[in-house]
Structure formats: structure tokens, C-alpha cells
C-alpha positions as CSV (number, residue, x, y, z in Angstrom):
1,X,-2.2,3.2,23.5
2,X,-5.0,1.4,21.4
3,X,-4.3,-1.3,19.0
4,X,-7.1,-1.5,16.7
5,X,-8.1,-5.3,15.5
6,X,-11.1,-6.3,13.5
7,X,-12.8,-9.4,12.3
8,X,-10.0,-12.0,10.3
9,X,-6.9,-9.6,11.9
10,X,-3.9,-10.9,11.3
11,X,-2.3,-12.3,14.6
12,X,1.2,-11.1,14.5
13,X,0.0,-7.5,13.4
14,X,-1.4,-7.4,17.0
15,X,0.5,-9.8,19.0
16,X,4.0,-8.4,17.8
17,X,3.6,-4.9,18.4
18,X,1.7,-5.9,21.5
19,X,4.8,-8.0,22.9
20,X,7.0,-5.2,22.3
21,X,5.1,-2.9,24.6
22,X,4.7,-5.6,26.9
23,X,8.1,-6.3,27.5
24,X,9.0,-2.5,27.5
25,X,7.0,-2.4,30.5
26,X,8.4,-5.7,32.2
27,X,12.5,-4.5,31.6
28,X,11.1,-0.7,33.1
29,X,9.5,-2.4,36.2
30,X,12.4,-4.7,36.9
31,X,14.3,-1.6,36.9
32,X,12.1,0.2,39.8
33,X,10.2,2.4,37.0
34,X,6.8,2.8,36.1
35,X,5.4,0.6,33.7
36,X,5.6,3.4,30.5
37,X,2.5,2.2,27.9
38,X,-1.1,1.1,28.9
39,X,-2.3,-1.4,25.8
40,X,-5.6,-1.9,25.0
41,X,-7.1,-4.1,22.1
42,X,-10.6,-2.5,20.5
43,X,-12.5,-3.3,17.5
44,X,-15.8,-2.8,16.1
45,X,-19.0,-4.2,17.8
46,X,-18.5,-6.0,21.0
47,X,-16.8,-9.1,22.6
48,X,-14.7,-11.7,21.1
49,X,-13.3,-11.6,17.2
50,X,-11.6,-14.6,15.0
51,X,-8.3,-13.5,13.9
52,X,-7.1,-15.1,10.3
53,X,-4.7,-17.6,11.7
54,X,-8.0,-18.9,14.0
55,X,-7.7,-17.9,17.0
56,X,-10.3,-16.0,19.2
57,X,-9.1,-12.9,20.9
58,X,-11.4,-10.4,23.5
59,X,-11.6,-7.2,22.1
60,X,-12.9,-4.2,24.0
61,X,-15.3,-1.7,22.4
62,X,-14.3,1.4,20.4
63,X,-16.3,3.2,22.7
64,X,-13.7,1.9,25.7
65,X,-11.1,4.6,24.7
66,X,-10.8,7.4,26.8
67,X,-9.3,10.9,26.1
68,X,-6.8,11.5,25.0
69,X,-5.3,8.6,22.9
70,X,-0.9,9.0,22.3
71,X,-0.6,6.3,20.2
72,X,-2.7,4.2,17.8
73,X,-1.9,1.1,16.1
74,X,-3.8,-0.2,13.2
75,X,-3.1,-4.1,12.4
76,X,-3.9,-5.3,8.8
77,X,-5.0,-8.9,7.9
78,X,-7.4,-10.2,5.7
79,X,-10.1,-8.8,7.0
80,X,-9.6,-5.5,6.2
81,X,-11.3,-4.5,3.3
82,X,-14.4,-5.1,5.0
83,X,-13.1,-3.0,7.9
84,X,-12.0,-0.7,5.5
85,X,-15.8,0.0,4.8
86,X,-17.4,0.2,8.1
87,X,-17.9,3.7,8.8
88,X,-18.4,3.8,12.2
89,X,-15.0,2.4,11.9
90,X,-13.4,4.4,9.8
91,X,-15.1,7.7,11.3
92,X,-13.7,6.7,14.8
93,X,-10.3,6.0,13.4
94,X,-10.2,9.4,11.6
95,X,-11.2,11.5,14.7
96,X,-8.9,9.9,16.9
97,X,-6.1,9.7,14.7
98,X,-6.4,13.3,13.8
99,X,-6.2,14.0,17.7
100,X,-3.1,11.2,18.7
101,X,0.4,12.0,19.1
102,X,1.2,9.5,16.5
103,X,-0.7,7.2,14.8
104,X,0.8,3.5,13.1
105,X,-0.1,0.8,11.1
106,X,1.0,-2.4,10.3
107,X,0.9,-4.6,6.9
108,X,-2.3,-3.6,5.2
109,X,-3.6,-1.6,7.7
110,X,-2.3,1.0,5.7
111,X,-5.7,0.6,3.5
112,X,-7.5,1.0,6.3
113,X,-6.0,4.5,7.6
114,X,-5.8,5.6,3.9
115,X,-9.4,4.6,4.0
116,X,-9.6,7.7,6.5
117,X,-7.8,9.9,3.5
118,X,-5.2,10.9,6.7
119,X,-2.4,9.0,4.4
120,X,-3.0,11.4,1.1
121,X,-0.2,13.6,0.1
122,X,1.7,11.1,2.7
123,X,5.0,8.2,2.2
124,X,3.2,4.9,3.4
125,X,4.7,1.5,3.3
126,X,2.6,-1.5,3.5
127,X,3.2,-5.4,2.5
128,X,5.1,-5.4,-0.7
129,X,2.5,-7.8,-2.4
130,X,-0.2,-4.9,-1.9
131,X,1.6,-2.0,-2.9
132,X,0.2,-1.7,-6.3
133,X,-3.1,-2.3,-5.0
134,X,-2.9,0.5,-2.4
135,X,-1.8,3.0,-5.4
136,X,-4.2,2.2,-7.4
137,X,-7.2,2.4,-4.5
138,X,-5.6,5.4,-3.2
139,X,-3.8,7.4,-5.7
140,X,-3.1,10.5,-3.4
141,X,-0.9,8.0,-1.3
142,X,2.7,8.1,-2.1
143,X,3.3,4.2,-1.8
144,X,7.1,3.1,-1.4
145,X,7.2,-0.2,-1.9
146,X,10.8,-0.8,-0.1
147,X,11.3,0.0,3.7
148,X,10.4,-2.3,6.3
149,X,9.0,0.6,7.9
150,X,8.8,4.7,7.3
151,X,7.3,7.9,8.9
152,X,5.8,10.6,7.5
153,X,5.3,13.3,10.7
154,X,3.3,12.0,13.1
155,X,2.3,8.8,11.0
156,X,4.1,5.2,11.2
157,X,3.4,2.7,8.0
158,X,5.2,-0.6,8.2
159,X,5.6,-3.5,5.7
160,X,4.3,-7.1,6.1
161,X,3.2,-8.8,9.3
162,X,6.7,-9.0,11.5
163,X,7.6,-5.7,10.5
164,X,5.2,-4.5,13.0
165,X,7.8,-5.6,15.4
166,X,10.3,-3.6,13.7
167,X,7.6,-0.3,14.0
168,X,7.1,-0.8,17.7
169,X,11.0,-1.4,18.5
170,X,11.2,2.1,16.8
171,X,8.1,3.8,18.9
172,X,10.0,2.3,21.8
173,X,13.4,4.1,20.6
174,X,11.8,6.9,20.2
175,X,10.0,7.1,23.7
176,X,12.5,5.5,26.0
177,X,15.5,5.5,23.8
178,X,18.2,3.4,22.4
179,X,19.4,1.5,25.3
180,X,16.0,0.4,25.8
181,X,15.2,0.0,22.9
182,X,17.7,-2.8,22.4
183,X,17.3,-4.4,25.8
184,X,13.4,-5.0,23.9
185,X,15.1,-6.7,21.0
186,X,17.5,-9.0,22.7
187,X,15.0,-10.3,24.8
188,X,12.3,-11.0,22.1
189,X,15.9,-12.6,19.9
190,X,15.2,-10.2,17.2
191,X,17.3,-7.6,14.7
192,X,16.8,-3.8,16.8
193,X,17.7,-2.2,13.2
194,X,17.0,-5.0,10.6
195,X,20.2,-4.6,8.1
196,X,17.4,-4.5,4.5
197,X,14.6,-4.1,3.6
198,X,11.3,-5.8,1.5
199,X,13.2,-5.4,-1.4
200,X,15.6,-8.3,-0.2
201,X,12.8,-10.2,-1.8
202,X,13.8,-11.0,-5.7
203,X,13.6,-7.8,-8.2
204,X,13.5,-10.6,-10.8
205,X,10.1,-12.1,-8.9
206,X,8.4,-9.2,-8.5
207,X,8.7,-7.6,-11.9
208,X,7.7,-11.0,-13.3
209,X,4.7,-11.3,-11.3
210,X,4.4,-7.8,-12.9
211,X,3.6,-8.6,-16.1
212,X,5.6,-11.0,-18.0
213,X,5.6,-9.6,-21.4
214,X,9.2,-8.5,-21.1
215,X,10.2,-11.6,-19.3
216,X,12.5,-12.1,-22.5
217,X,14.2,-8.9,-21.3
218,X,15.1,-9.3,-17.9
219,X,16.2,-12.8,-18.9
220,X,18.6,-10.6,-21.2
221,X,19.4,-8.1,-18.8
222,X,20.6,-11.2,-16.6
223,X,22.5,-12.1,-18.9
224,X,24.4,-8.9,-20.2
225,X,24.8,-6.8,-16.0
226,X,27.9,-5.7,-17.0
227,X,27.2,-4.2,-20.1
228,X,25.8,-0.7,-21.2
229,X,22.1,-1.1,-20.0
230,X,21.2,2.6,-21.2
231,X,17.5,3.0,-22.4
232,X,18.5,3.3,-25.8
233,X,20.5,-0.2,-25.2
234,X,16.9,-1.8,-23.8
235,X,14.2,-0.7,-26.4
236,X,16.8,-1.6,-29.0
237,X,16.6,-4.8,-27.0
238,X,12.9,-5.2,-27.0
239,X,12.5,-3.9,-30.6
240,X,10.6,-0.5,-29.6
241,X,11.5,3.3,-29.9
242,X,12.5,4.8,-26.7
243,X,9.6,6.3,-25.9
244,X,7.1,3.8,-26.5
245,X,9.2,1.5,-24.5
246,X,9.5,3.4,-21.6
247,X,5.6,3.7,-21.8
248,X,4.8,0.5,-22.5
249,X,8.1,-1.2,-19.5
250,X,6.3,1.6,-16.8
251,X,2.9,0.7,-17.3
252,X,3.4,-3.0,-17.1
253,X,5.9,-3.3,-13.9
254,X,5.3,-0.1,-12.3
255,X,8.7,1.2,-12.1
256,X,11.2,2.7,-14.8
257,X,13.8,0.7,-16.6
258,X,16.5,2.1,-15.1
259,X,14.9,1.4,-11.7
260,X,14.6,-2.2,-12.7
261,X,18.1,-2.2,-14.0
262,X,19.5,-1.1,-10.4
263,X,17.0,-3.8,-9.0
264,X,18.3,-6.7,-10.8
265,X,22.1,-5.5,-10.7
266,X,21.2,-5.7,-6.5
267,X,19.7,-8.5,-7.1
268,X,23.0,-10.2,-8.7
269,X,24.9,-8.6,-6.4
270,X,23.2,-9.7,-2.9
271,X,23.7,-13.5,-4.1
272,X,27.5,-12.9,-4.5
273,X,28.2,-11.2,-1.5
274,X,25.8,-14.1,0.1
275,X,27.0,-16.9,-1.8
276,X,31.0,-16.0,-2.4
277,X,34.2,-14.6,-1.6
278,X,35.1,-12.1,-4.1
279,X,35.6,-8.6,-2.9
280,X,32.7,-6.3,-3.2
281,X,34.6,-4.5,-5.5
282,X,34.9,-7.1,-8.0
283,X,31.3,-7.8,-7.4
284,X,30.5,-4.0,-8.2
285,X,32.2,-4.4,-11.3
286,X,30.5,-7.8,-12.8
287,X,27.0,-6.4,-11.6
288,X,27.3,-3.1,-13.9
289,X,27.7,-0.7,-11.3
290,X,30.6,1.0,-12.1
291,X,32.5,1.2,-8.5
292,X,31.4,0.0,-5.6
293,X,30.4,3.6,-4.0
294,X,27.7,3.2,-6.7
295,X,26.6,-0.5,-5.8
296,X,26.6,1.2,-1.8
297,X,24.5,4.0,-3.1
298,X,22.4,1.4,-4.7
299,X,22.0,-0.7,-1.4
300,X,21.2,2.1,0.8
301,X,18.1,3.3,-1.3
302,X,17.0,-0.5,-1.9
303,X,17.9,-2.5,1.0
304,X,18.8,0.6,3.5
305,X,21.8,-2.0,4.0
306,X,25.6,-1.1,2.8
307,X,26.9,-4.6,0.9
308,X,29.2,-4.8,4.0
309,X,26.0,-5.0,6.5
310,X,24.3,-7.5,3.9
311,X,27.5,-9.7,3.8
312,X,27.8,-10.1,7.3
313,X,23.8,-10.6,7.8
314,X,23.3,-13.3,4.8
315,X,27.0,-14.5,3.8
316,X,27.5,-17.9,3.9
């Protein structure tokens, strides 16, 4: 197993997944096994890099991987649009990506195995401040900007920074299965499954940060949850024919009004079930779902969380 670093790495993309093996290892010896994975850190050139946060880590060469490799891991950071144009880099990372049973990344290093053009035609997830940016340098990617982590056959893209520990408690699952799986997560005190996903970050946020020429919208939207929200409803709203609207709402946010619509009405919905005691019923209805088998329809695709699991992860 090679974890592939480079110059301004972030740390946790290589010391979570890395701790996660580790320990895998450690619970598998205690119990008379073998020790399952054999990590190694490599990156371009030779010796010692800086990661972001600072610190120095000693990196073997590319050249010290043997044949054959089962599993690569490719951390992101800030350095890696310049790792994303090294060539020996990028070359090497193809050919032995092509060859591995599976191959993973974490946070932006989905740029950098895109950079391969492995990921086109492929679901990747990376972290969700850099999802536009990875669709718009790689448009043959099919970017979902919402699970902590996905899999596409034998490729692993996970979201920001400690979602790589999420990604390698899965690789785990997968190899030595469940029970061991969660025996890795208790120790290290985290979730095994985390009940959500990146989109527990604020729909109203991200679609601001968007563009914020319909900010007088969603303030309306806000407003008005519980209400018919139908397209015809919205460019009536924001004085446009339904057409141009729907041109005009895609092109600056990204996403369709309706998908916005379901992201906000989540939105309202994860602070009631966090902040209060009404039923999730109730909450269905003041949010504009409908019912709540729609509002847990809703959570699954957003949050891959019913309201019940969010409740009991974030209620007061």
C-alpha cells in the first residue's frame, strides 16, 4: 500500500489514512494474526518534504515501489496543482493506478488522479469548496459534491481532509470486515459510518458563495418553505420567464432550483430536529416537504442520514 504525498501535502490526508492502517495492523497482531497492510509514504524527488501545516516528513522515492501495488492512496493539500503538473508524477500515478487493485484519494487529490484522466466518465467526490473547480478543470468527471466519500469500481474519492479517515475505515471494512472495521473506529474515538454527509454544511452558504444575485430569493424562499415553491412560483418571484430563469439560477449556483429548494427545506429542517422537540412530522410539514417519507427521501440523497439518525447525532 503506497500513500502518495508531495511538496505542501496536507497532513491529515496522510496521517489519517495512515493511522487507520496502522492500528488495523496493531488490533490484528494483538490477536495472534499477521500484520494485514505494509504502508509506505513516496513522493516525487528524493528525501524529506514540508507538508502545509509545517511539518517535515521522510518520504521514500517513487522508484521504491515494488510490484505489484493493491492499494494506492493519493492525499490532497495545497500543493497539489503543482503536483498535478509534474509528469513524471502523473505518468507514474497513471501506470500504477491502472495496474492496483484499488486506487483512493483524499480531499483534492482527486485533481490530481483526474489529472491522470483515470477519473473521466467516473463519480468523484472531493472537498466541497473545490467541487466547482474540479468540474470546470475536468469536465468528463462526474463531480458529486455531497458524500463524505464514494466509489466508482475500483476507484475511492473522499471529501475534505478527515474524510480520508472515513475512506480508509471503509478499505478496512472491506478487507478485514465489519467487526474490524469498528474495533479501528473505537479506538481512534471516531464515527465507523458518519450519520451525513458535506452537505451538513449550510445550502444557504454555499449557494450564496455561489453567486449572490438571487440572494433576494433564497432570502424569500426562507421565508415562504411551506409554500408552493414550483418553478413557475420562483421566476414569478425573481421577475423572469421560466426558462430564462432556470438558465440564468443554473448557471450562477450550479444546481437547479428545485435542487436548491430541497437543499434549503434540509437545511430548515436539520436545525429543528437539532434545535427542538417537535416531531419530525410536524417538521416535514413547516419545511414544505409534504410528509415526512419525503423529508427522509430528501435526507438520504443529501446527508445519507434519515432525520431520525441526524436527531440523535446533532439534537440538543
Amino acid at each position: 500500500m503506497a500513500i502518495v504525498a508531495f511538496p505542501r501535502v496536507q497532513l491529515l490526508d496522510v496521517s489519517g489514512p495512515l493511522q487507520v492502517f496502522t492500528s488495523a495492523n496493531d488490533l490484528v497482531i494483538q490477536a495472534g494474526g499477521a500484520p494485514p497492510y505494509r504502508t509506505q509514504m513516496v513522493a516525487p524527488g528524493n528525501g524529506a518534504i514540508a507538508a502545509s501545516a509545517g511539518l517535515t516528513l521522510s518520504a521514500e522515492p517513487l522508484s521504491a515501489v515494488g510490484e505489484p501495488l493493491d492499494t494506492l492512496v493519493i492525499a490532497g493539500g495545497p500543493g497539489v496543482d503543482d503536483a498535478a503538473t509534474n509528469a513524471t508524477l502523473v505518468g507514474w500515478l497513471r501506470r500504477y493506478a491502472v495496474d492496483a487493485r484499488r486506487t483512493a484519494t483524499v480531499c483534492t487529490g482527486a485533481f490530481l488522479l483526474a489529472a491522470t484522466g483515470l477519473l473521466d466518465g467516473r463519480r468523484a467526490a472531493t472537498h466541497w469548496s473545490f467541487c466547482a473547480e474540479l468540474s470546470r478543470r475536468h469536465p468528463a468527471v462526474r463531480v458529486e459534491p455531497d458524500p463524505i466519500f464514494l466509489r466508482d469500481g475500483s476507484f475511492w474519492t473522499s471529501a475534505g481532509v478527515t474524510s480520508g479517515i472515513d475512506l480508509a475505515l471503509a478499505l478496512v471494512e472491506e478487507d478485514l470486515g465489519r467487526a474490524m472495521a469498528l474495533a479501528v473506529a473505537r479506538y481512534l474515538v471516531v464515527f465507523l459510518k458518519r450519520p451525513g454527509g458535506q452537505a451538513q454544511f449550510s445550502a444557504a452558504l454555499s449557494l450564496q458563495t455561489a453567486d449572490d444575485r438571487f440572494g433576494a430569493l433564497h432570502d424569500w424562499i426562507a421565508r415562504h418553505l411551506a409554500q408552493d415553491l414550483s418553478l413557475p412560483v420562483l421566476a414569478q418571484e425573481a421577475g423572469m420567464s421560466e426558462r430564462s430563469f432556470s438558465r440564468h439560477y443554473l448557471a450562477a449556483t450550479g444546481i437547479s432550483p428545485a435542487r436548491a429548494v430541497e437543499r434549503l427545506r434540509v437545511d430548515a429542517a436539520r436545525r429543528m430536529l437539532s434545535e427542538s422537540r417537535l416531531p419530525a412530522k410536524r417538521i416535514a410539514l413547516r419545511c414544505g416537504f409534504g410528509s415526512e417519507e419525503t423529508m427522509r427521501r430528501s435526507f438520504l440523497r443529501l446527508l445519507s442520514a434519515t432525520p431520525g439518525d441526524y436527531r440523535a447525532r446533532f439534537g440538543a
